[in-house]
DRENDO-1510 file (C-alpha; in Angstrom, 1 decimal, always signed):
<recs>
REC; n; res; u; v; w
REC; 1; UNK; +32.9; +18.1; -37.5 .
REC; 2; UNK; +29.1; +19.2; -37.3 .
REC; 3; UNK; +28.1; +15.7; -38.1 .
REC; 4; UNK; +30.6; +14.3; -35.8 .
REC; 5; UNK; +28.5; +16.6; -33.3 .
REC; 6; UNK; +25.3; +15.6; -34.1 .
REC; 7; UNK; +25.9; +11.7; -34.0 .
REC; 8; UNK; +27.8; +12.7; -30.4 .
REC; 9; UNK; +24.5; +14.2; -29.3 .
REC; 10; UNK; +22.4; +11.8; -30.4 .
REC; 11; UNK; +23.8; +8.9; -29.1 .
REC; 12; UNK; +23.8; +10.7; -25.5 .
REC; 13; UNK; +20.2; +10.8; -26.2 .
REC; 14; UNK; +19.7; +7.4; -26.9 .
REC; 15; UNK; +21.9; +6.3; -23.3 .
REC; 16; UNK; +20.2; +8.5; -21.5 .
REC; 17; UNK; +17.0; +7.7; -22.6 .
REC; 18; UNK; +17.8; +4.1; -21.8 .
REC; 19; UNK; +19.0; +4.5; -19.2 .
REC; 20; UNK; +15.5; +6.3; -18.2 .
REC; 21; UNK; +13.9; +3.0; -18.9 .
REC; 22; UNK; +16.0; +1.0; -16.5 .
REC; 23; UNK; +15.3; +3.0; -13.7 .
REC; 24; UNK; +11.6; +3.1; -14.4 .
REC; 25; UNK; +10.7; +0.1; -16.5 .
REC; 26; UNK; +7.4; +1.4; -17.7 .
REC; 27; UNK; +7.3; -0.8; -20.8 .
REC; 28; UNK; +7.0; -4.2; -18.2 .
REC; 29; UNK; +3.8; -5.4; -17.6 .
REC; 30; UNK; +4.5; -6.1; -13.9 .
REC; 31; UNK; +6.8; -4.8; -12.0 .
REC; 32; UNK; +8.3; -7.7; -9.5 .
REC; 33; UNK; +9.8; -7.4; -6.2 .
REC; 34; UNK; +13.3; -6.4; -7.5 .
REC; 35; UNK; +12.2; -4.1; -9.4 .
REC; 36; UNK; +10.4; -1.8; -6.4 .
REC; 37; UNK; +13.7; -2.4; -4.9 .
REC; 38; UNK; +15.3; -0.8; -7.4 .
REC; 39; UNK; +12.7; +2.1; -8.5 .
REC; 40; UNK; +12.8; +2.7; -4.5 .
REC; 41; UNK; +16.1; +3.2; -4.6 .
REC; 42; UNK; +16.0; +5.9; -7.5 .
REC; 43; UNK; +13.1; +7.5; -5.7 .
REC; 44; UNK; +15.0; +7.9; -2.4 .
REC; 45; UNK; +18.6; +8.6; -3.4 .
REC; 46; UNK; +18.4; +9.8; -7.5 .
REC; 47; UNK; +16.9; +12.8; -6.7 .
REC; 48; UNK; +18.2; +16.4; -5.6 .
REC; 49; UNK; +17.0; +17.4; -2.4 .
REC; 50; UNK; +15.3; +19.6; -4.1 .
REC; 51; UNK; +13.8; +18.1; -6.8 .
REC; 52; UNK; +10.6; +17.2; -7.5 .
REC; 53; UNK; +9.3; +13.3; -7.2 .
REC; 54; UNK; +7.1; +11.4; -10.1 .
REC; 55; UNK; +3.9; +12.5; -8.9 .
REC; 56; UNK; +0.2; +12.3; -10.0 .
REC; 57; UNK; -0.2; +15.9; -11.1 .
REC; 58; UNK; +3.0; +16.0; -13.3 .
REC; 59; UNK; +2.0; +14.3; -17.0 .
REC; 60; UNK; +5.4; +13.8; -17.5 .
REC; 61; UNK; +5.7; +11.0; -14.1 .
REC; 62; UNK; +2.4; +10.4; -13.5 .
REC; 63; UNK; +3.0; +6.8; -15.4 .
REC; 64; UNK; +6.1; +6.1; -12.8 .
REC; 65; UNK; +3.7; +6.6; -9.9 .
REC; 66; UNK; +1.3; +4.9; -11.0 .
REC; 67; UNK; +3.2; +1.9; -12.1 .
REC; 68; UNK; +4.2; +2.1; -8.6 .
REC; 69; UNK; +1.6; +2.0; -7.0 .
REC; 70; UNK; -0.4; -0.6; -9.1 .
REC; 71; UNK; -1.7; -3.4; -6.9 .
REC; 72; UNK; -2.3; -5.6; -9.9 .
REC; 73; UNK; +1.6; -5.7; -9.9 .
REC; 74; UNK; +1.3; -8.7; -7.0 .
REC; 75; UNK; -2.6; -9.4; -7.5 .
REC; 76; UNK; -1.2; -11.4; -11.0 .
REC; 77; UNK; +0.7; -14.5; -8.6 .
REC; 78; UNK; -1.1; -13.5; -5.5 .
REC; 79; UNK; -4.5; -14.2; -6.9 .
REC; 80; UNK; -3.7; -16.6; -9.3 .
REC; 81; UNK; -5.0; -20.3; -7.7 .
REC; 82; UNK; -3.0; -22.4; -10.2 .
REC; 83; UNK; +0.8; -21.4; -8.4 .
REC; 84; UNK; +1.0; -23.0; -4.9 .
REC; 85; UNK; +0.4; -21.5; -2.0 .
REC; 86; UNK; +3.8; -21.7; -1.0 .
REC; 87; UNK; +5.2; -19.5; -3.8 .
REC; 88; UNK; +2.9; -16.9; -3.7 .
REC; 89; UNK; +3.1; -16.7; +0.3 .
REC; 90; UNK; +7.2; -16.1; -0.7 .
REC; 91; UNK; +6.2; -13.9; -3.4 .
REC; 92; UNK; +4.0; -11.5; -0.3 .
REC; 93; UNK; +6.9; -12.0; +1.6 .
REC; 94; UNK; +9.0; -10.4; -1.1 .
REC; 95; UNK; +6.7; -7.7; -2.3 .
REC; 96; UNK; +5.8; -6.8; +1.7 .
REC; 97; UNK; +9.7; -5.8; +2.6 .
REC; 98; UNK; +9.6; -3.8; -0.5 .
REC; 99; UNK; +6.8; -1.9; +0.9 .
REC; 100; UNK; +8.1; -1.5; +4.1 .
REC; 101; UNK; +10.6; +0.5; +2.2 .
REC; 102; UNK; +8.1; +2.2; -0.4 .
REC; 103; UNK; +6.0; +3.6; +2.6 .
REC; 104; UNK; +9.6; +6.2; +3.6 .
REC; 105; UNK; +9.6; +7.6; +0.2 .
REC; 106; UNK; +6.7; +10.5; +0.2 .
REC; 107; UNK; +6.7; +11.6; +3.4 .
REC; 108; UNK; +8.0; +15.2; +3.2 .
REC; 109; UNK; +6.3; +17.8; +5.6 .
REC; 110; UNK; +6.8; +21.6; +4.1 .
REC; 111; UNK; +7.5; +24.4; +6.7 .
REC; 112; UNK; +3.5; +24.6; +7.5 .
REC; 113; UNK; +3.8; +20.7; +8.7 .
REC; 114; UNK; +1.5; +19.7; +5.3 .
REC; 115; UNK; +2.8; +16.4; +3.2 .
REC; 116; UNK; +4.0; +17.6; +0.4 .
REC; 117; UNK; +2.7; +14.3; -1.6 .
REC; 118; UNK; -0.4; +13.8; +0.6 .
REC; 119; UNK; -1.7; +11.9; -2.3 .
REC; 120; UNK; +1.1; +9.7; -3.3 .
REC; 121; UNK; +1.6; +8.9; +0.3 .
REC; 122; UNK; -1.8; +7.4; +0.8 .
REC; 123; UNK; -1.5; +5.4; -2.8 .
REC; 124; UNK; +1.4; +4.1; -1.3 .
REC; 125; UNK; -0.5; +2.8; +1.8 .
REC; 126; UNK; -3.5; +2.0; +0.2 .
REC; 127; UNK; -1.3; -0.2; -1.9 .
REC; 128; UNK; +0.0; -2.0; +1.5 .
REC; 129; UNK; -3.1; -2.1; +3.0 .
REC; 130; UNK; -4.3; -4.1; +0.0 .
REC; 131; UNK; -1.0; -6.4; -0.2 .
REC; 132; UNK; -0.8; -6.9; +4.1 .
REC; 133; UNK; -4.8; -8.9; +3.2 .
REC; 134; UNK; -3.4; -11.1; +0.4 .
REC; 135; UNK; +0.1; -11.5; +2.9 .
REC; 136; UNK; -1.6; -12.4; +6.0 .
REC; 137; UNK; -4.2; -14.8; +4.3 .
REC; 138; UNK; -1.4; -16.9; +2.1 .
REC; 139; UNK; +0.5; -17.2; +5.6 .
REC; 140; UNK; -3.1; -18.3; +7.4 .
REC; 141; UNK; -3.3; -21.0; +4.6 .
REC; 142; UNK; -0.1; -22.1; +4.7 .
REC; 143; UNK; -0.3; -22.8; +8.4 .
REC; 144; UNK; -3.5; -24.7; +7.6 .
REC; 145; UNK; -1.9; -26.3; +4.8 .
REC; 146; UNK; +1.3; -27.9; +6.4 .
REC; 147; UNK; -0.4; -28.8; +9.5 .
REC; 148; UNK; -1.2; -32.5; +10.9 .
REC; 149; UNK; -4.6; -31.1; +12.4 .
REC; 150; UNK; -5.6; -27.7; +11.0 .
REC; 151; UNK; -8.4; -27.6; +13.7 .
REC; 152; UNK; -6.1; -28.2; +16.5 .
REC; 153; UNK; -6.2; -25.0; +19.3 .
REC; 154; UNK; -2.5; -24.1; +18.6 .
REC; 155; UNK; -3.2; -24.0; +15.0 .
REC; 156; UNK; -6.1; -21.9; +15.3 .
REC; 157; UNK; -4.7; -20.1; +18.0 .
REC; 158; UNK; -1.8; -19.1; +15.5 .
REC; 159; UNK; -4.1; -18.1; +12.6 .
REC; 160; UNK; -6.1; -15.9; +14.6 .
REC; 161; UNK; -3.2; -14.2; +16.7 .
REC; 162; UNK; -2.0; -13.1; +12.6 .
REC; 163; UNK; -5.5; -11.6; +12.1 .
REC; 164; UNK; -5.2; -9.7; +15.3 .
REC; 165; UNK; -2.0; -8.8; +13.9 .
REC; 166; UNK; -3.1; -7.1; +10.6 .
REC; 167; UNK; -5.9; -5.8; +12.4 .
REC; 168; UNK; -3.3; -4.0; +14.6 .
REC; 169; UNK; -1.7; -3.5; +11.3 .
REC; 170; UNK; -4.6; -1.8; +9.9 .
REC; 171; UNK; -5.4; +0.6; +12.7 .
REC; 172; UNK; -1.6; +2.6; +12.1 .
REC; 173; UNK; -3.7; +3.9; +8.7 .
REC; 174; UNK; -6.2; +5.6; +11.2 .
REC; 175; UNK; -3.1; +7.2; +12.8 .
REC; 176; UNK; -2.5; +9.5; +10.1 .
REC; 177; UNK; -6.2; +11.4; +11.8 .
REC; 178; UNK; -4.1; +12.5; +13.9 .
REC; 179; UNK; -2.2; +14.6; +11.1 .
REC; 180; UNK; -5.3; +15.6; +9.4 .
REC; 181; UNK; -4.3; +19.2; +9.3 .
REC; 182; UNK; -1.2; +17.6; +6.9 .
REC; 183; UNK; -3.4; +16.7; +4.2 .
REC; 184; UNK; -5.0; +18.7; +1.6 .
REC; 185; UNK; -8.8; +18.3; +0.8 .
REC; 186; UNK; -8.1; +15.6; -2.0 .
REC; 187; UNK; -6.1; +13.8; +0.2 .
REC; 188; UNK; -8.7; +13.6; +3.1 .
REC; 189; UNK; -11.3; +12.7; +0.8 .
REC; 190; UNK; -8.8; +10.0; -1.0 .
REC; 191; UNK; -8.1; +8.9; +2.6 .
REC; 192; UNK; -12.1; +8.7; +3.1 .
REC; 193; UNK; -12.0; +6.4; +0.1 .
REC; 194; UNK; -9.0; +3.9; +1.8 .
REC; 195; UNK; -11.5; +3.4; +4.3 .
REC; 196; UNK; -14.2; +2.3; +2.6 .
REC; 197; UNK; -12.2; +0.5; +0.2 .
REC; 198; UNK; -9.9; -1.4; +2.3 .
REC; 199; UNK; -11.3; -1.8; +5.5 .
REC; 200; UNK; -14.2; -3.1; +4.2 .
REC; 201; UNK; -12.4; -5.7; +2.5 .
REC; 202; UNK; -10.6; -6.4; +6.0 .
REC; 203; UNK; -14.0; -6.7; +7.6 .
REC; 204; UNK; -15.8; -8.7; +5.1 .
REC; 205; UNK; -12.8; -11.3; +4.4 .
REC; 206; UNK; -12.9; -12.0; +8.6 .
REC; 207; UNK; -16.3; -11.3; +9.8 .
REC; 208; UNK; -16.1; -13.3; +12.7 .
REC; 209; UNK; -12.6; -11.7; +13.8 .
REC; 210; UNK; -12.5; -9.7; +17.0 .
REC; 211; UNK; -12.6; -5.8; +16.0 .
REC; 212; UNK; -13.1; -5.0; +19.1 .
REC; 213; UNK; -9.4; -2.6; +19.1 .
REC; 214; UNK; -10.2; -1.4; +16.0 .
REC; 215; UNK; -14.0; -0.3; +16.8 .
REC; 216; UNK; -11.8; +2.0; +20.3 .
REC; 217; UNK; -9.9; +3.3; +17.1 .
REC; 218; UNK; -12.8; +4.4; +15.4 .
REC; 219; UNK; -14.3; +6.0; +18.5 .
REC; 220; UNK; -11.0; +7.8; +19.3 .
REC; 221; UNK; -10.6; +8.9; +15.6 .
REC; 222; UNK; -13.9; +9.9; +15.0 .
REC; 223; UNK; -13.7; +12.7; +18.1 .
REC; 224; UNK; -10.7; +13.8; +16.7 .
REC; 225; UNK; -11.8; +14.1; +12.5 .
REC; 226; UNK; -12.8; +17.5; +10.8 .
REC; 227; UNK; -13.4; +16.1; +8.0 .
REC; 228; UNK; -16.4; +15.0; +6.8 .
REC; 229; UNK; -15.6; +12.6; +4.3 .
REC; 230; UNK; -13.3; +10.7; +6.5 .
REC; 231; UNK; -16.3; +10.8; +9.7 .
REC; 232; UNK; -18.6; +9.2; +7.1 .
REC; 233; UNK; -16.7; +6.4; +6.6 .
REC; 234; UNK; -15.5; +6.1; +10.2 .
REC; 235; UNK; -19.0; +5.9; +10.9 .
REC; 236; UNK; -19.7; +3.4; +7.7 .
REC; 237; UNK; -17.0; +1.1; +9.0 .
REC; 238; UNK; -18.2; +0.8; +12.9 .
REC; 239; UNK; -21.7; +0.2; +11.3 .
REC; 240; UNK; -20.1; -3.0; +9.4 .
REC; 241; UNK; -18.8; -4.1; +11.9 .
REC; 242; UNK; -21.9; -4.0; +14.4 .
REC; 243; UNK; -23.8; -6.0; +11.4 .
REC; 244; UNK; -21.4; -8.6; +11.5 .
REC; 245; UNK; -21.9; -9.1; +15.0 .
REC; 246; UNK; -24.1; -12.3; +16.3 .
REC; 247; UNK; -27.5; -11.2; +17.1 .
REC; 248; UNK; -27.9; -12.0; +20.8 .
</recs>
């Protein structure tokens, strides 16, 4: 009976620890677009109301987040010049719905209106942020690509009207100034760092865009930041921008 027992117990072991594995498929290199779908899911509905998520201070699910929020995940086929430019503008447009749904996951306020996972949260938008670039570029190109006369004013009129629109895109990041109060110091200063990070990249991959709504942003947000870190590089990002300006 004891051994009867034992072999009962561990074969719930070995199905649940499986079953582990297929929620969170650590053990992949890259995780694809159905597989956030799926991980999303877990995170928003396999968890107790109370429990706690996979987060970057708990060893035992700091791998899930971080899997999670690993940009090489799309950086692979989105980067990788030898697939066509039509597959990997699919492949954005598979991993950016995902995201859409990624960014509801971590949003929790506690009764003192602080995020609960400030920190997860802005890996989770940092991770968009980097994904909307390489999204919005492939779609530019594949405009360019399919059209009779690339130089043509409707073409070019197209391609810049979807810069304007991930420049728009980019300002809802600033937003969360207005919930600075929300965020503990890490998170302020890893908010600081999405700044420089990504916005930069924004500014240097169209240098001739008009910034023009996201230098108000930076005015507005500025007045409003406490935080030093994230002043600095409000004020580093509207001093990019000004060098990238035509002298006169």
């Amino acid at each position: 009976m004891t051994k009867h027992i034992l072999l009962l117990l561990a074969t719930i072991a070995l199905i649940s620890c499986g079953s582990e594995n297929d929620k969170f498929p650590l053990n992949k290199r890259y995780w694809e677009p159905m597989d956030y779908a799926n991980v999303t899911r877990e995170l928003k509905y396999g968890f107790e109301a109370d429990d706690k998520l996979p987060s970057f201070d708990d060893p035992e699910t700091r791998a899930i987040i971080e899997k999670y929020t690993d940009e090489a995940n799309f950086n692979v086929i989105l980067d990788d010049d030898q697939l066509g430019i039509k597959h990997r503008n699919k492949v954005a447009q598979d991993f950016f719905n995902r995201y859409r749904d990624m960014s509801t996951v971590y949003t929790a306020t506690n009764r003192q209106d602080e995020y609960v996972y400030d920190q997860e949260m802005l890996a989770i938008e940092q991770f968009g942020l980097e994904l909307q670039l390489k999204y919005f570029k492939l779609g530019n190109d594949d405009i360019i690509e399919r059209s009779d006369d690339p130089t043509s004013a409707n073409v070019q009129n197209t391609v810049n009207s979807n810069i304007q629109t991930l420049i728009s895109n980019y300002n809802l990041y600033l937003d969360e100034i207005n919930n600075e109060n929300a965020f503990s110091e890490e998170g302020k200063k890893l908010f600081a760092k999405g700044i420089d990070t990504h916005f930069t990249k924004l500014v240097e991959t169209y240098p001739n865009s008009n910034f023009s709504a996201l230098e108000r942003k930076i005015d507005l947000m500025y007045k409003k930041a406490t935080s030093y870190p994230v002043k600095v590089s409000l004020q580093k990002l509207k001093q990019l921008i000004e060098s990238k300006k035509p002298s006169e």
